[in-house]
N, C-alpha and C positions, 0 to 999 in steps of 0.2 A: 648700813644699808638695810633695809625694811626685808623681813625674808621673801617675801611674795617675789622680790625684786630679784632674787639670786633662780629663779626659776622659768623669767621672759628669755628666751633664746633668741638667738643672735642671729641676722641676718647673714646670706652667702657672703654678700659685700661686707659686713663688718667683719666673717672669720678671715675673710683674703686679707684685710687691710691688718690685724693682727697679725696673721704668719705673716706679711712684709714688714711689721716691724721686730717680728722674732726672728724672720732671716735677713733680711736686709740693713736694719737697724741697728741690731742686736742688742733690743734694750731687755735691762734685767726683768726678770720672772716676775717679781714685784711690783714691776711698772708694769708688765703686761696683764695683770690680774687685778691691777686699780683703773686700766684703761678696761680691761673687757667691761668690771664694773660699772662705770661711764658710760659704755656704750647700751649696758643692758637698762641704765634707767632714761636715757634717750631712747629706746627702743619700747620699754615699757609708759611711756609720756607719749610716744605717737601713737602706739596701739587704743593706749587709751582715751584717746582724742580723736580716734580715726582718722589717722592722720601717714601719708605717705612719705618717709623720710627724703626721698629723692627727691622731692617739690614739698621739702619745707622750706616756710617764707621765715625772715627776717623776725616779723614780729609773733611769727606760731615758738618760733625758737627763745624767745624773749619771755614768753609764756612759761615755755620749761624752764628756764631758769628762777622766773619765780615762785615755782611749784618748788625747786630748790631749796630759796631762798626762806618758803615756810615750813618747808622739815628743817630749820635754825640748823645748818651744816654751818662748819665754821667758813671764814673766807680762803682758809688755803686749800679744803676742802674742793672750794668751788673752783677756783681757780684751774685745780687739777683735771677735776670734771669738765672745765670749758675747754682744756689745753685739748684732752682726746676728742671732744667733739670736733674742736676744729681741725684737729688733724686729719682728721677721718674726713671730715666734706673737704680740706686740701687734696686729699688722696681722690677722694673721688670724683674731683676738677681734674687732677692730673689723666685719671683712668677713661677722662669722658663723661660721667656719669650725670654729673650735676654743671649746671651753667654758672651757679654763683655760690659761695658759699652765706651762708645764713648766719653762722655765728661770727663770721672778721670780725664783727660791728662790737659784739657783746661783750663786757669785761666783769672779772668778778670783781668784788668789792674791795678797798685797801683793806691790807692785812697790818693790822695793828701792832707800833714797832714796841718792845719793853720800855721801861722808864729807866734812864741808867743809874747806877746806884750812888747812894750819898754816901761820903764820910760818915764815920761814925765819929763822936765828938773826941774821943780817946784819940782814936789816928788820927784828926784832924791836929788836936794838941798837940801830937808828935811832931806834926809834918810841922809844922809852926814853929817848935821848941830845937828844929834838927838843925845842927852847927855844921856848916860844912868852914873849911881852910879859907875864910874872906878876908883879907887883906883890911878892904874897905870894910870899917863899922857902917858908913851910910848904906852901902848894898846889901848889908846882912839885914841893916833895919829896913830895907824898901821890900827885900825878899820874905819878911818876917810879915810883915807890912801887907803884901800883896794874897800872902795864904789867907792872911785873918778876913781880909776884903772880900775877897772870893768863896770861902767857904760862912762868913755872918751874911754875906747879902745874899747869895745863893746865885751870884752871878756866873756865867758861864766862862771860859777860860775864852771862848773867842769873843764875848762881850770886854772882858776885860782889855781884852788888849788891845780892842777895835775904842776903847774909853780917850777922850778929847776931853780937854778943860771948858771948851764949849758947853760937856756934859753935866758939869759939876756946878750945885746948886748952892756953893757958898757952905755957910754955917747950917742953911735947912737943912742937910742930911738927906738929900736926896741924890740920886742918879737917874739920869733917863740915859742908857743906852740904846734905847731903841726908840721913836716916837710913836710907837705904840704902845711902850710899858713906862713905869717909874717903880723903883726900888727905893726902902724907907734900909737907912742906916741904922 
């Protein structure tokens, strides 16, 4: 948060709607010091707009968020920051205050999931080479079979198992599980 930002004071209506979420609520201290924060760059965004919170519209609200959007905050960041605003104008629908809320509408941006992690080629060989008590040599070879498929193509476990002979392109070495992708053997 920019320092200037830790020094915009907080409206009567914003401290009310904090102590109801510090007594009614009972959300942790943590939350209640990431929402004031929220509140004080909403509060420092209308000031500097001249702009009256109570009769802000839709798209003045849309404005702040992309005032957000270009101090690069991350998206859970923002997320956070839209959760207390819209709480705050829910509350003060509930209290009378406001006729509509202005941010319902507004959403932060998806928040980007990890990649999940590959085998490394050593535990892949393992997982390949592992003997479990098979009766049938054919099931051991389709089981042996099926690791090598899935960890050389890089096919996914529900790709694989969603695979039809439909899929299979003969001797070319191809799959298409999906008709939007093709995988080279």
């Amino acid at each position: 948060m920019p320092p200037a930002m830790s020094t915009v004071s907080l409206t009567d209506e914003q401290r009310r709607y904090l102590d109801h979420l510090r007594v009614q609520r009972r959300l942790a201290e943590r939350t209640l010091t990431l929402y004031t924060e929220a509140l004080q760059r909403l509060t420092g965004f209308a000031s500097a707009q001249g702009l009256d919170l109570l009769r802000l519209s839709a798209h003045q609200a849309r404005r702040g968020l992309a005032q957000l959007h270009a101090e690069k905050l991350k998206p859970r960041t923002l997320a956070l920051i839209l959760s207390a605003w819209r709480g705050w104008y829910r509350w003060l629908g509930q209290q009378g205050l406001v006729d509509a809320n202005p941010i319902a509408d507004l959403h932060a941006p998806k928040q980007g999931r990890p990649l999940p992690k590959a085998l490394g080629v050593d535990d892949a060989v393992r997982l390949a080479e592992h003997h479990q008590d098979v009766a049938d040599p054919v099931m051991e070879a389709l089981e042996r079979c099926l690791v090598e498929l899935l960890y050389g193509s890089g096919l996914r476990v529900s790709e694989l198992v969603g695979l039809d002979l439909r899929h299979h392109a003969g001797s070319a070495g191809w799959i298409v599980p999906d008709a939007a992708e093709a995988q080279v053997l």
